[in-house]
C-alpha positions as CSV (number, residue, x, y, z in Angstrom):
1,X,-12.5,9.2,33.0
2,X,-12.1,9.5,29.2
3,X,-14.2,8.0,27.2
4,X,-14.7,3.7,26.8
5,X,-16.0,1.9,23.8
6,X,-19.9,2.0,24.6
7,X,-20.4,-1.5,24.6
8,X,-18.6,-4.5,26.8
9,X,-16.6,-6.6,24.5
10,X,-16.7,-9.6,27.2
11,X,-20.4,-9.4,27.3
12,X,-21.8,-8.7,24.0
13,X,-23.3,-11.7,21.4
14,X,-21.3,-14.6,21.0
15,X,-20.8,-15.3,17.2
16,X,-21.5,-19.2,18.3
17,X,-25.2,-18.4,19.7
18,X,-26.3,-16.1,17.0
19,X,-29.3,-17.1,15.2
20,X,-31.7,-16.3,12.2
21,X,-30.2,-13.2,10.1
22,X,-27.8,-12.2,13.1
23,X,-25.9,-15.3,12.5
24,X,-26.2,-15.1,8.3
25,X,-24.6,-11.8,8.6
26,X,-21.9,-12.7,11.0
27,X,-21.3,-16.3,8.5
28,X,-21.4,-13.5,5.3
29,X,-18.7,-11.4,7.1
30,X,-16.5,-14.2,8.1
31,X,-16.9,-15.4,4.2
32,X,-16.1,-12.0,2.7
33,X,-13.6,-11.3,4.9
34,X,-11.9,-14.6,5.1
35,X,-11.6,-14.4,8.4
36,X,-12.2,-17.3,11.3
37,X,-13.8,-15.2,13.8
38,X,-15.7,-12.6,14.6
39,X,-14.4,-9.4,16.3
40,X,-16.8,-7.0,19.2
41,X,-17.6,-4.2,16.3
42,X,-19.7,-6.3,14.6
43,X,-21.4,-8.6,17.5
44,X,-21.8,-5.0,19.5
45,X,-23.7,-3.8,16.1
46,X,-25.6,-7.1,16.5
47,X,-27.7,-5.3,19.5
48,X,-27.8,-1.8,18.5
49,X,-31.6,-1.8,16.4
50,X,-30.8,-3.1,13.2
51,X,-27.6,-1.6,12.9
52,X,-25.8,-4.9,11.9
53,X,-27.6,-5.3,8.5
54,X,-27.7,-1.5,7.9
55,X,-23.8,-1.1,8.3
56,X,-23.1,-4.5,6.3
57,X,-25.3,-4.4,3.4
58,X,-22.5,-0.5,2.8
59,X,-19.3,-2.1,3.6
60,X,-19.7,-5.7,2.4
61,X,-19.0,-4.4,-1.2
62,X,-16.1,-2.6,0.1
63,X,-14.9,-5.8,1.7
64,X,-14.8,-7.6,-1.5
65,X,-11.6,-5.3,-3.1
66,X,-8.6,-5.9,-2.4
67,X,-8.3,-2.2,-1.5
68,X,-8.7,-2.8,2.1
69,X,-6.2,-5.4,2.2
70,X,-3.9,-3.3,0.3
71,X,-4.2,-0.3,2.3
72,X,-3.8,-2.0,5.8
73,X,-0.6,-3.0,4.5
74,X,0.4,0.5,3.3
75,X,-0.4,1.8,6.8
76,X,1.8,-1.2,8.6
77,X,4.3,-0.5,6.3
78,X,4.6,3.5,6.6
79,X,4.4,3.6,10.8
80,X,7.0,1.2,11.0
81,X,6.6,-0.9,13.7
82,X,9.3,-1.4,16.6
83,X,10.6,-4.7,17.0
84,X,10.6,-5.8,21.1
85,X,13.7,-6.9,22.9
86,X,14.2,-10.6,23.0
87,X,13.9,-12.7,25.6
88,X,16.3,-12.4,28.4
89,X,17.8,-14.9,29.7
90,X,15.4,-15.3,32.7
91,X,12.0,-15.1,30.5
92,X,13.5,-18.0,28.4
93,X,14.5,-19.8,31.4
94,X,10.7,-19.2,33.1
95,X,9.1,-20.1,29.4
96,X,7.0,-22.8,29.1
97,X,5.4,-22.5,25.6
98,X,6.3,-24.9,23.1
99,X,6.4,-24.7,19.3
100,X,2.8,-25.5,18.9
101,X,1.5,-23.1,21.5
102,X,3.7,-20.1,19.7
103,X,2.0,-21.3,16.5
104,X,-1.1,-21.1,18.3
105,X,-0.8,-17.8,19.6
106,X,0.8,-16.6,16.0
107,X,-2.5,-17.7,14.2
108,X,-4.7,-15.7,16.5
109,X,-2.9,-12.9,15.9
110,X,-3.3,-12.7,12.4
111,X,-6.6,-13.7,12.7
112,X,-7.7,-10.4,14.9
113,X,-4.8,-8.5,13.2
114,X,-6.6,-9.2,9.5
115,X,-10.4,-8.5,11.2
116,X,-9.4,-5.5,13.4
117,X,-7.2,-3.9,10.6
118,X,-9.1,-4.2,7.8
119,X,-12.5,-2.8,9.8
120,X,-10.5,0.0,11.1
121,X,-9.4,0.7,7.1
122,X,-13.4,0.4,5.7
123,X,-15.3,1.7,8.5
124,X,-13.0,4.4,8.7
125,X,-13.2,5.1,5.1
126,X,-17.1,5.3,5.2
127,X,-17.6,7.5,8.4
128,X,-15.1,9.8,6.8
129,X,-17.1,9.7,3.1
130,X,-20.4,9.8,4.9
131,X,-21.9,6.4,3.8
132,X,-21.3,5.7,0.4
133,X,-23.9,4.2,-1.8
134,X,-23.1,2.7,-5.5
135,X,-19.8,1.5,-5.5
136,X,-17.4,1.0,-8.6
137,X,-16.0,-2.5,-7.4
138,X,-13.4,-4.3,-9.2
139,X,-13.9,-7.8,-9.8
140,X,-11.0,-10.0,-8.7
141,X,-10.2,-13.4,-7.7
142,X,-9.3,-13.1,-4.1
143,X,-6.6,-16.3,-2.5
144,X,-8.5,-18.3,0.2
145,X,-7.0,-18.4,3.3
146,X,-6.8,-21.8,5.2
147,X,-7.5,-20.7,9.0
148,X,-6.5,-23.6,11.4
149,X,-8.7,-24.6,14.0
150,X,-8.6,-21.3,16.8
151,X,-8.5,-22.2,20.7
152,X,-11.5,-21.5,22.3
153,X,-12.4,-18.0,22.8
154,X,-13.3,-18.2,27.0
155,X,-15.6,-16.5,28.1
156,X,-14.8,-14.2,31.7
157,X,-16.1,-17.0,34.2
158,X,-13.8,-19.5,32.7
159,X,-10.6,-17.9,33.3
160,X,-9.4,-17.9,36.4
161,X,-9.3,-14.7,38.3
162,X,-5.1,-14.7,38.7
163,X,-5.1,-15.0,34.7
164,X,-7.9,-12.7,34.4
165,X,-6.1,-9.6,36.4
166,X,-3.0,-10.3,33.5
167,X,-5.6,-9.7,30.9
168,X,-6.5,-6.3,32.5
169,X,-3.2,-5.4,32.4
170,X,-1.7,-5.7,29.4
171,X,-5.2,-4.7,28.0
172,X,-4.6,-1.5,29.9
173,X,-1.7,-0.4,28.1
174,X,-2.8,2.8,25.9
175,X,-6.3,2.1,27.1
176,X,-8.9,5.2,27.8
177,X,-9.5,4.0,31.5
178,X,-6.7,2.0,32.2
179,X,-7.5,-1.2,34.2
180,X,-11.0,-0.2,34.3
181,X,-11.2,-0.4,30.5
182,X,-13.4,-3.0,28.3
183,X,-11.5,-5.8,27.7
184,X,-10.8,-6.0,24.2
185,X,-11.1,-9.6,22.9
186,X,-8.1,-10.2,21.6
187,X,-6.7,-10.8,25.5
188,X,-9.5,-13.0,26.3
189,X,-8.2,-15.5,23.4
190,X,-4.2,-15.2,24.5
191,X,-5.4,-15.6,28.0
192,X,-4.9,-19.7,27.3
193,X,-0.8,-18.9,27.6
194,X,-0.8,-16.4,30.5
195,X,3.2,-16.5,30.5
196,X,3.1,-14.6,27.2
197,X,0.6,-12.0,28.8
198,X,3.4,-11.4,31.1
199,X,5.8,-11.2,29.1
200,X,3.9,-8.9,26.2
201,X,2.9,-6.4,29.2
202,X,6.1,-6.3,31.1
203,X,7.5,-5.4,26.8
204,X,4.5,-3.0,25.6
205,X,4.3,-1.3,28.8
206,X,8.4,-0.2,28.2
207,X,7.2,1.3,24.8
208,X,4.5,2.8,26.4
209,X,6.2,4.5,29.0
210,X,8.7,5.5,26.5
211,X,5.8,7.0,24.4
212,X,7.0,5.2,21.2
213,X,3.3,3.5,21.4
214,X,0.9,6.8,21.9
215,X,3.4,8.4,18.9
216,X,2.6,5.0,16.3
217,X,-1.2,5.3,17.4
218,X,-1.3,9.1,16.7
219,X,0.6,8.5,13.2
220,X,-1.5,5.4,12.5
221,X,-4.6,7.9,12.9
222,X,-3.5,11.1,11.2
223,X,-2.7,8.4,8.6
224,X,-5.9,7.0,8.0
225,X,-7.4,10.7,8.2
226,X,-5.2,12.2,5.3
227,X,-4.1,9.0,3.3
228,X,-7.1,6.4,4.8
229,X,-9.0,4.4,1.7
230,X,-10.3,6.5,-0.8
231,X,-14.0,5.0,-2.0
232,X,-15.0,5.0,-5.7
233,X,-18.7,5.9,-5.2
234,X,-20.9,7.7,-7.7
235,X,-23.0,9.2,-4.5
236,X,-23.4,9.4,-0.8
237,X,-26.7,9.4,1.1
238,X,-27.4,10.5,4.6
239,X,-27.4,7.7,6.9
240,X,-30.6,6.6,8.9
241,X,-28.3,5.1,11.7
242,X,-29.5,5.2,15.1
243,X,-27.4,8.3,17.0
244,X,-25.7,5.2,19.2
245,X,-24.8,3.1,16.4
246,X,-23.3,6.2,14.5
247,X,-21.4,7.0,17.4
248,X,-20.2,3.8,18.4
249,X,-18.8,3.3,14.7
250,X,-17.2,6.7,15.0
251,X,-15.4,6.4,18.2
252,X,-14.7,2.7,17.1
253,X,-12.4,3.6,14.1
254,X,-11.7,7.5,15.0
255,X,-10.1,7.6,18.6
256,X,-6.7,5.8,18.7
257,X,-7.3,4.2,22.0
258,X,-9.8,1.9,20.5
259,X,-9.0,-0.4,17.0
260,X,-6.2,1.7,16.3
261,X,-4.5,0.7,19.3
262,X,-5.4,-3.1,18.7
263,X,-4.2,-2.8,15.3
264,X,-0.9,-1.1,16.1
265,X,0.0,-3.9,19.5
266,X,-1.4,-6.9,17.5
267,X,0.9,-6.2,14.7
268,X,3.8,-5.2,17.2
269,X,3.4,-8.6,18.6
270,X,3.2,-10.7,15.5
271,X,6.4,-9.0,14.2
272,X,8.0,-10.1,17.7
273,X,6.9,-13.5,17.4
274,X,7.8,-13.7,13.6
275,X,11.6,-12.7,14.5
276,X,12.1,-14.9,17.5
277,X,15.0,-17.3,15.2
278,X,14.5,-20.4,17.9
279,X,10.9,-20.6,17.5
280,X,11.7,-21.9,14.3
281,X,8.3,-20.7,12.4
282,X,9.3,-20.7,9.0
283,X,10.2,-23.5,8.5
């Protein structure tokens, strides 16, 4: 088998029963980030030694740019995403979402979309540099995002095993082990509307078998490698990471089967939703 994220996204630390500095850091990186949730790379740090602090306390000045934000845009921008077919006439005659579910679904993608992308942009960024220390950041005045309330993230006993065999599906797609992959969290949350599991595995799994997907991933990573976010530091230093921590970083924001691939679908899939005209979202 090739090789899976070391940790288990499903069972990892819930952001919601951190305590004592686990949980300042993970209410620090929602702040800084301004971003609702938390995503697995930093509650998998949470229980590698002290590997949480030691990997914030470098990027959180990163964070606080607008440089990742920036370049996480210029990487959507130059793969350029696919747009899905529509519905066909028998998905939108089997569709039971409404409005507010799409809405739903929309906001939790942007949510992971925003988290995932702009780790995979900074981590990235610091692997590559070797851990930069003293950083020239620009002061700016950052807009506040106004996240809505986010449905529940459920945890693998409260989805039903029918719902949860469509999360391992559509979380196979580009994955290193296929079925047998960690599921990444982002399926968890959409598995409260498993019609648009269906739907977004019986649509991803066309590009992938057309290899449109592995060809975005592998641009989205040479990308990052020659054009990724350039740090302003005035040194590096060696890092004192444990060898696991360092390697689960590495393989985290280096291998395109892991964020890269959640970055490149959960954009795909906002795009999709964003262009459905009768979903009426804009307005």
């Amino acid at each position: 088998m090739n090789s899976d994220i070391s940790y288990d996204p499903v069972s990892v630390i819930d952001e919601k029963e951190a305590i004592g500095e686990t949980a300042k850091i993970f209410k620090d990186i929602r702040e800084t980030m301004n971003i609702p949730l938390i995503t697995s790379i930093w509650r998998g740090l949470a229980e590698i030694d002290d590997s949480l602090k030691k990997i914030w306390t470098i990027a959180r000045p990163i964070y606080e740019t607008q440089n990742p934000e920036n370049k996480l845009k210029e990487i959507i921008e130059e793969i350029k995403l696919p747009l899905l077919p529509k519905f066909t006439d028998d998905e939108l005659s089997k569709c039971r979402l409404t409005p507010k579910n799409w809405e739903e679904i929309l906001v939790i993608l942007k949510a992971y979309n925003r988290s995932n992308g702009m780790n995979m942009v900074v981590l990235h960024s610091i692997i590559k540099q070797n851990f930069p220390s003293c950083l020239k950041i620009p002061k700016n005045n950052k807009k506040k995002i106004v996240w809505p309330v986010l449905q529940k993230l459920q945890k693998k006993e409260e989805i039903k095993p029918n719902i949860w065999q469509l999360v391992r599906n559509v979380n196979s797609i580009c994955a290193p082990n296929g079925k047998n992959s960690h599921v990444a969290t982002l399926w968890r949350h959409l598995a409260h509307w498993p019609f648009f599991l269906e739907i977004m595995y019986i649509k991803l799994s066309k590009l992938s078998e057309e290899r449109v997907l592995q060809s975005l991933l592998s641009k989205t990573q040479k990308y990052l490698q020659d054009k990724g976010l350039l740090i302003e530091a005035e040194f590096y230093f060696k890092n004192d990471l444990s060898s696991k921590a360092y390697s689960v970083i590495k393989s985290y924001v280096y291998e395109k089967d892991k964020v890269i691939r959640m970055v490149v679908i959960g954009f795909i899939m906002q795009k999709w939703i964003e262009k459905q005209k009768f979903l009426d979202l804009n307005n």
